[in-house]
Residue frames as a rotation matrix with the C-alpha (Angstrom) as fourth column:
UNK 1
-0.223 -0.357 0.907 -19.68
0.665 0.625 0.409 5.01
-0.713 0.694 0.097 52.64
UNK 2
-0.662 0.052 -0.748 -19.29
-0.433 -0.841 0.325 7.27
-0.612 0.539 0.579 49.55
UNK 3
0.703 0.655 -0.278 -21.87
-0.553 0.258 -0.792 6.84
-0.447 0.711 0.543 46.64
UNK 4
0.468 -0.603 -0.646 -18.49
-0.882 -0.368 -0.296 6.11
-0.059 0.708 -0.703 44.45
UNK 5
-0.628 -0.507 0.590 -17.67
-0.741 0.622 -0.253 3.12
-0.239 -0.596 -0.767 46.40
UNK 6
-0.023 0.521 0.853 -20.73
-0.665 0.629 -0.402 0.96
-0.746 -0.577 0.332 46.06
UNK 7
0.691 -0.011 -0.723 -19.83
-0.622 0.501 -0.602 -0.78
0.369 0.865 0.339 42.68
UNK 8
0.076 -0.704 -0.706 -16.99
-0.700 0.466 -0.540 -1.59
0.710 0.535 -0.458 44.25
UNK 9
-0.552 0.323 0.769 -18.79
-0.637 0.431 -0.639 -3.69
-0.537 -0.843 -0.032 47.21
UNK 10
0.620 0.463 -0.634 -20.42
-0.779 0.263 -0.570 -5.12
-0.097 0.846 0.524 43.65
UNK 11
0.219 -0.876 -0.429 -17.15
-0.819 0.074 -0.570 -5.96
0.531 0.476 -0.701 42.71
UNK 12
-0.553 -0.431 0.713 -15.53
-0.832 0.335 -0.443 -7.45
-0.048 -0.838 -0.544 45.78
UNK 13
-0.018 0.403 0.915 -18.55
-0.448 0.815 -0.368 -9.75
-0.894 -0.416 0.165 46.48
UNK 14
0.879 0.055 -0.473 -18.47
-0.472 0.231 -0.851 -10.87
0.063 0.971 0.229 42.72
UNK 15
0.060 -0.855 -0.516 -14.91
-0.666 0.351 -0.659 -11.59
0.744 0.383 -0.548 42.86
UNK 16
-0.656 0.008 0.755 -15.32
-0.198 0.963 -0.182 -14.17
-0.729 -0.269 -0.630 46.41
UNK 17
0.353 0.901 0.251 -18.15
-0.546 0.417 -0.727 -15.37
-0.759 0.120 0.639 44.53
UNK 18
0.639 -0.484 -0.598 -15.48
-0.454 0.390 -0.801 -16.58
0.621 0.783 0.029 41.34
UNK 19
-0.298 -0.922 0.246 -13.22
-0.877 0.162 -0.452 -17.48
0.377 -0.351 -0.857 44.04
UNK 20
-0.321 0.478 0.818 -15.53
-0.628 0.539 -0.561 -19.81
-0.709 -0.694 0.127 45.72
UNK 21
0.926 0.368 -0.090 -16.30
-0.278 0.500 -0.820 -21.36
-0.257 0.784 0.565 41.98
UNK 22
0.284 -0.904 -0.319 -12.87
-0.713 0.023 -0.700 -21.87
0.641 0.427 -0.639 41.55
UNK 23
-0.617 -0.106 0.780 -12.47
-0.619 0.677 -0.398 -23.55
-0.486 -0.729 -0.483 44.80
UNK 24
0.438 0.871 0.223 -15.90
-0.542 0.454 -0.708 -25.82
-0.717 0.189 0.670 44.02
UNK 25
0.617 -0.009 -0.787 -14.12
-0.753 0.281 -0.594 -26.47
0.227 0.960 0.167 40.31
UNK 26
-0.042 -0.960 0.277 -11.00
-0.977 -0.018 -0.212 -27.21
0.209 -0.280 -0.937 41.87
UNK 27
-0.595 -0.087 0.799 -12.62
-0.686 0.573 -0.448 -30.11
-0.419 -0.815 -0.400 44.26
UNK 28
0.681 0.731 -0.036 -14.64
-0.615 0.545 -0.570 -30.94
-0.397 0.410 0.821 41.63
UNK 29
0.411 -0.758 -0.507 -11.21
-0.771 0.007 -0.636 -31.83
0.486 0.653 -0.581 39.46
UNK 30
-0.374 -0.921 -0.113 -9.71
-0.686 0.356 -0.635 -33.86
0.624 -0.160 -0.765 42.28
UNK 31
0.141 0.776 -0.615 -12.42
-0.102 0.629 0.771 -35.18
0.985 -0.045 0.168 43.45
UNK 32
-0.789 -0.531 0.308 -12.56
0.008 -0.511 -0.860 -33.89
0.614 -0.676 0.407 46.70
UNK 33
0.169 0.782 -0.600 -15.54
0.865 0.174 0.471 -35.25
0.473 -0.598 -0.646 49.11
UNK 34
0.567 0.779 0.269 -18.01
0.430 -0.002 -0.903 -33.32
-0.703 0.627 -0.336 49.12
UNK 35
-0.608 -0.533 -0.588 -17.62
0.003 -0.743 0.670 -31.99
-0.794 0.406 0.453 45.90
UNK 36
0.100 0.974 -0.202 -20.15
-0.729 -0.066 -0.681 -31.43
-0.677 0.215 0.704 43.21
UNK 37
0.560 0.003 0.828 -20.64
0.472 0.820 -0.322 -34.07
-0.680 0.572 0.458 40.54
UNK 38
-0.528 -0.820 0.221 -18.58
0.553 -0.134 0.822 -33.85
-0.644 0.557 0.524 37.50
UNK 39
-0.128 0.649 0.750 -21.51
0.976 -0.049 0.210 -32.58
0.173 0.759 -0.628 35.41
UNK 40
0.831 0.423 -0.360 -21.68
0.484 -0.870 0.095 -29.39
-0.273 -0.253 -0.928 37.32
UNK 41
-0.165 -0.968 -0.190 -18.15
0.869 -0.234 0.435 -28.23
-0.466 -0.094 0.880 35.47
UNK 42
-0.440 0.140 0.887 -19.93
0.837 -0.294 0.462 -26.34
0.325 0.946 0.013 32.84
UNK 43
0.426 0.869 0.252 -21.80
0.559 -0.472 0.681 -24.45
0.711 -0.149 -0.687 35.16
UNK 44
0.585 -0.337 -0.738 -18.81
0.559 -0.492 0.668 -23.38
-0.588 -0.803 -0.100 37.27
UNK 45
-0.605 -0.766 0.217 -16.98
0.710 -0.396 0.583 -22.33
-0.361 0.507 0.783 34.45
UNK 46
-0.100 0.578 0.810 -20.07
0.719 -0.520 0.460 -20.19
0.688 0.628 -0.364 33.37
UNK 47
0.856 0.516 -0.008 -20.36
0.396 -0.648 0.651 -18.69
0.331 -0.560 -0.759 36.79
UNK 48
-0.400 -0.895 -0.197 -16.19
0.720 -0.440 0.537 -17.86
-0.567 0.073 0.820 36.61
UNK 49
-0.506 -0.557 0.659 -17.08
0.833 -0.513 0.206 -16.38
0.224 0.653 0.724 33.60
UNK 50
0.508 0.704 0.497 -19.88
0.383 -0.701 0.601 -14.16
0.772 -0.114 -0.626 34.42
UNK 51
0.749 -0.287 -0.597 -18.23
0.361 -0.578 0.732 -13.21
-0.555 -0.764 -0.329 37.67
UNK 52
-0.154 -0.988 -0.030 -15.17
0.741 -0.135 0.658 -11.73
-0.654 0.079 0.753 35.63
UNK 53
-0.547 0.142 0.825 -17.33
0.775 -0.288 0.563 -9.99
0.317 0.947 0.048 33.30
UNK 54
0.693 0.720 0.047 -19.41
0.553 -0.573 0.605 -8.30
0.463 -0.393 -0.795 35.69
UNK 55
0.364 -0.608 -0.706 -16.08
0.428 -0.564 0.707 -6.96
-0.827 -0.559 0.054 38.14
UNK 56
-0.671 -0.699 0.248 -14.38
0.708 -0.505 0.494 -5.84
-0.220 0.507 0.834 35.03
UNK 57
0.169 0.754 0.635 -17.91
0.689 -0.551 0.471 -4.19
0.705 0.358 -0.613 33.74
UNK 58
0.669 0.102 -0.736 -18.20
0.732 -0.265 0.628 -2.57
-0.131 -0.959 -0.252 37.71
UNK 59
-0.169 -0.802 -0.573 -14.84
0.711 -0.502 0.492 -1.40
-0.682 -0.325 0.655 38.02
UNK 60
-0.765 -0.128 0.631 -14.91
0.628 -0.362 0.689 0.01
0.140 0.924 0.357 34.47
UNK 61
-0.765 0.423 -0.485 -18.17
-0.172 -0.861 -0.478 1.98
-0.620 -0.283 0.732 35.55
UNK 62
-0.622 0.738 -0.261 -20.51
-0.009 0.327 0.945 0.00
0.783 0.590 -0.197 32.56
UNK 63
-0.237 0.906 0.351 -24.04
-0.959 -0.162 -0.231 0.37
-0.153 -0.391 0.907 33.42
UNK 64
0.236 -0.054 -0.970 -24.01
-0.517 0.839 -0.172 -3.23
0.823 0.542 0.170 31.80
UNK 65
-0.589 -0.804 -0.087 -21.84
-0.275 0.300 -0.914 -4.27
0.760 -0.514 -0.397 34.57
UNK 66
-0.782 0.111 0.614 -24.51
-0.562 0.300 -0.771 -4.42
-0.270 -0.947 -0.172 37.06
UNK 67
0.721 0.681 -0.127 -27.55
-0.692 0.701 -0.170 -6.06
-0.027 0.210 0.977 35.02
UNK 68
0.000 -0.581 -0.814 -24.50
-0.549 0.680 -0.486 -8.50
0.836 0.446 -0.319 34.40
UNK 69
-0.517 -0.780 0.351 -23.99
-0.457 -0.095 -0.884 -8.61
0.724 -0.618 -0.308 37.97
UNK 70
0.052 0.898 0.436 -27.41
-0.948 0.181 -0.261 -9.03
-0.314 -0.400 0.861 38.89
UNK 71
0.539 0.043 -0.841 -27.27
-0.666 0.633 -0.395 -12.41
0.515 0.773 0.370 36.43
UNK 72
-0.146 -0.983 -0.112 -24.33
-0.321 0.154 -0.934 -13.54
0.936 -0.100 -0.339 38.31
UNK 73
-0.622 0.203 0.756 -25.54
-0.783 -0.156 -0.602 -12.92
-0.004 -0.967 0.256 41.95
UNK 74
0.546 0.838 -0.017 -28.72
-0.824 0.533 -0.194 -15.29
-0.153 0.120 0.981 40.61
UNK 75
0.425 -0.358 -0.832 -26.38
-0.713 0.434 -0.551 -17.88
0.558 0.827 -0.071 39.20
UNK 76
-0.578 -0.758 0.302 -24.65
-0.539 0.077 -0.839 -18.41
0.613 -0.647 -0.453 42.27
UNK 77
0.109 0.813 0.572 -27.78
-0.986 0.018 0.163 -19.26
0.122 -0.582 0.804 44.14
UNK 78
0.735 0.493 -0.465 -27.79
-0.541 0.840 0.036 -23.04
0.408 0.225 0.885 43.10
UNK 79
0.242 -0.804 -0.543 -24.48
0.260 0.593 -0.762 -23.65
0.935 0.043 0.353 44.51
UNK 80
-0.490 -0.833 -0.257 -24.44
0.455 0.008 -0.891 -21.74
0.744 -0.553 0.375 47.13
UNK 81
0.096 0.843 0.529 -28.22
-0.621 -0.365 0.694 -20.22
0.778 -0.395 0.489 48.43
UNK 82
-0.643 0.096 0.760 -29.12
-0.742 0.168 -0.649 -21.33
-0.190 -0.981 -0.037 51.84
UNK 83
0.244 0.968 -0.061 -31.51
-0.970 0.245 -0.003 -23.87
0.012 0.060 0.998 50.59
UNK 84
-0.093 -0.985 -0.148 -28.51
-0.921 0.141 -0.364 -25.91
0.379 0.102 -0.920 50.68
UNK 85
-0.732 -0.473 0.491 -28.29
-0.656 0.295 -0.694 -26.58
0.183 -0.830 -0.526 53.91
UNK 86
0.060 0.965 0.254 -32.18
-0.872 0.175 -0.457 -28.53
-0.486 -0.194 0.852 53.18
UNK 87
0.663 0.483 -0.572 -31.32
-0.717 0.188 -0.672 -29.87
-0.217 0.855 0.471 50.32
UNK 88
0.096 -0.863 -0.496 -27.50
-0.560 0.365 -0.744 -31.13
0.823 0.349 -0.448 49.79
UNK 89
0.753 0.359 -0.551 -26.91
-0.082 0.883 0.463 -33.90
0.652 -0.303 0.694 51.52
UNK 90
-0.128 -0.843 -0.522 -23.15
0.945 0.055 -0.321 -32.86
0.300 -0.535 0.790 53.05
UNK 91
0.662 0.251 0.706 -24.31
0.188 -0.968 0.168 -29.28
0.725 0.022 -0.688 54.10
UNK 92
0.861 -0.494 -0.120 -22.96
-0.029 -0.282 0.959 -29.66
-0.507 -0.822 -0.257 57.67
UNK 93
-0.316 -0.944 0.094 -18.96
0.782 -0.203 0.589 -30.06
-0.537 0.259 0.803 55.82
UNK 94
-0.153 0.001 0.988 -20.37
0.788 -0.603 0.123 -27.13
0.596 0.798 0.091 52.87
UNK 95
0.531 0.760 -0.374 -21.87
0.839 -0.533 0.108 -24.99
-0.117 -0.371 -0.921 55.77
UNK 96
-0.254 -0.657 -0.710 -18.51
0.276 -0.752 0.598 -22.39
-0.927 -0.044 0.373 55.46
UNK 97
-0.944 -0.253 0.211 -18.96
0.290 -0.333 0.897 -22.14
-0.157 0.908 0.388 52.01
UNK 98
-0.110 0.770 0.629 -22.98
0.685 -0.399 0.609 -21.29
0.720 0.497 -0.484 52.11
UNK 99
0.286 0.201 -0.937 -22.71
0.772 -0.628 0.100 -19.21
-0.568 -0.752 -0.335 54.52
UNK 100
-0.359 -0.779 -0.514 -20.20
0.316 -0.620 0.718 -17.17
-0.878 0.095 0.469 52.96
UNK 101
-0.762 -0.079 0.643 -21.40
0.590 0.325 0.739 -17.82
-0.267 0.942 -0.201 49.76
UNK 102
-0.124 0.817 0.564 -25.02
0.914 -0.127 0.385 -16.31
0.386 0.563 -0.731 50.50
UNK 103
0.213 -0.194 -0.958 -23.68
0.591 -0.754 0.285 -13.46
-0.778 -0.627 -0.046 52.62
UNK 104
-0.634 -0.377 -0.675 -22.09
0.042 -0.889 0.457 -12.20
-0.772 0.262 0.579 49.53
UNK 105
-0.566 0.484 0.667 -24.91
0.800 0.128 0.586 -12.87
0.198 0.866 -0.460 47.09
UNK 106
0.629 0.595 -0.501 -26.76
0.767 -0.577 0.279 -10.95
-0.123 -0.560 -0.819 49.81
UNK 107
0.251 -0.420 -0.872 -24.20
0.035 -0.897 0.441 -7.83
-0.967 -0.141 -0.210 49.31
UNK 108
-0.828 -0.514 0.224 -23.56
0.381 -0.224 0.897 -8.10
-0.410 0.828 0.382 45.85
UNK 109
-0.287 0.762 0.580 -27.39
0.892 -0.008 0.452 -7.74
0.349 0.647 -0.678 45.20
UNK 110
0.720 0.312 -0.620 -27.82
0.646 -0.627 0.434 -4.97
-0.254 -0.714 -0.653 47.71
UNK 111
-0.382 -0.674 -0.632 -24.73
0.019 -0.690 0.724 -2.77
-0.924 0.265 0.276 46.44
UNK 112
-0.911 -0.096 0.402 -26.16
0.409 -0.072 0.910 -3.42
-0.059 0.993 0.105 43.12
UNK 113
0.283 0.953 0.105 -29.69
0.959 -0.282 -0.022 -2.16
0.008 0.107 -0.994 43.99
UNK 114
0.545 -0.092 -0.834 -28.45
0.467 -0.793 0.392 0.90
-0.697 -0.603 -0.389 45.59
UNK 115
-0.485 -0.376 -0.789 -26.44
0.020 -0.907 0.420 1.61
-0.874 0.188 0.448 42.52
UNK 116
-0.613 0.721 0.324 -29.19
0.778 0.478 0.408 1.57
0.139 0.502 -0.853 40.33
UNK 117
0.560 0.776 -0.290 -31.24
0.829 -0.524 0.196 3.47
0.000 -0.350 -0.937 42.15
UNK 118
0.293 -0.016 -0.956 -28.73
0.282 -0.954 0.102 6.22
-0.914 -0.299 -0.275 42.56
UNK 119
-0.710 -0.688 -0.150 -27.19
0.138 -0.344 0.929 6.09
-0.691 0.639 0.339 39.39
UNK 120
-0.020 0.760 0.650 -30.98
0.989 -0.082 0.126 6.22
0.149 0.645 -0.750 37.31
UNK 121
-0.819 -0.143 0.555 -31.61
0.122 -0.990 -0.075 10.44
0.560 0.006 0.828 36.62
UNK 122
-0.739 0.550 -0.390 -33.63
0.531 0.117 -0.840 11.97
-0.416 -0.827 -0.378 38.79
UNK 123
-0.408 0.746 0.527 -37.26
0.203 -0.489 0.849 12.61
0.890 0.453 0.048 37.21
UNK 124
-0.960 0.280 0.022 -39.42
-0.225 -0.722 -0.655 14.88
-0.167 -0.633 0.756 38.64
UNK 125
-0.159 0.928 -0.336 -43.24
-0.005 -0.342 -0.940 14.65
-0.987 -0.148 0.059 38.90
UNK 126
-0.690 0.066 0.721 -44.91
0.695 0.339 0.634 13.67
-0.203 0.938 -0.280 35.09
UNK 127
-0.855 0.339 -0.392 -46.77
-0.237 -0.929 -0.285 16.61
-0.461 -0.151 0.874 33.60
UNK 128
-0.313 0.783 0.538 -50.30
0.726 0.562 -0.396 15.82
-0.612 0.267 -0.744 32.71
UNK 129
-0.444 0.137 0.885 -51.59
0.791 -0.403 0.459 16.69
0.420 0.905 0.071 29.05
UNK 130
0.131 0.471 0.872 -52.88
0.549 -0.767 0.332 19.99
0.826 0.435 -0.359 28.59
UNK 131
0.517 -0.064 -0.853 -51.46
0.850 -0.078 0.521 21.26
-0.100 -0.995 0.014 32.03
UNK 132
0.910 -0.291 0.295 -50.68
-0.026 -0.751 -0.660 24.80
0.413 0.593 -0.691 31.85
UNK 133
0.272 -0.653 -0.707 -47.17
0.823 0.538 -0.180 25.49
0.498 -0.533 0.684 32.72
């Protein structure tokens, strides 16, 4: 995998992650069993929006783009984290969607560490006061 690439693996898992809110909103709308309560609309439409702001940020190269992303990935958690499967009372029918769901939280945070880490300058060793040079 090139260095160049690993926003977009950001990207990608950002954009199922809006798809999968969209789907969620959807069933919320028509009231699709399971589906979340009606109260959770506000909160899929916040995690649409973040997930559109971060891929466009990504693609675009905005250093923004991944603290955005990072925000996102977290966001996602409550809908779609493995703690589900403890907690939510229809897990066994949701189980496709947390899987999936925390697979890509799990790769959206991991492509975002990695570009971080490569994209920060490399610093060398901190000289210490009065050190000759």
């Amino acid at each position: 995998m090139t260095l160049a690439r690993i926003p977009h693996l950001a990207a990608a898992s950002l954009a199922a992650l809006f798809l999968l809110a969209l789907a969620m909103f959807v069933a919320m709308l028509a009231g699709v069993e399971p589906h979340p309560p009606g109260a959770r609309g506000p909160y899929l439409a916040a995690v649409m929006a973040l997930s559109l702001a971060s891929v466009w940020l990504l693609v675009a190269r905005e250093r923004t783009g991944v603290w955005i992303g990072f925000v996102t990935a977290l966001a996602f958690l409550p809908s779609v984290g493995p703690h589900k499967f403890w907690t939510e009372p229809a897990a066994q029918a949701l189980a496709p969607l947390i899987f999936i769901g925390s697979a890509f939280v799990g790769l959206a945070a991991t492509a975002l560490v990695r570009e971080l880490r490569l994209a920060a300058p490399a610093q060398g060793p901190v000289p210490m006061a009065g050190s000759a040079r």
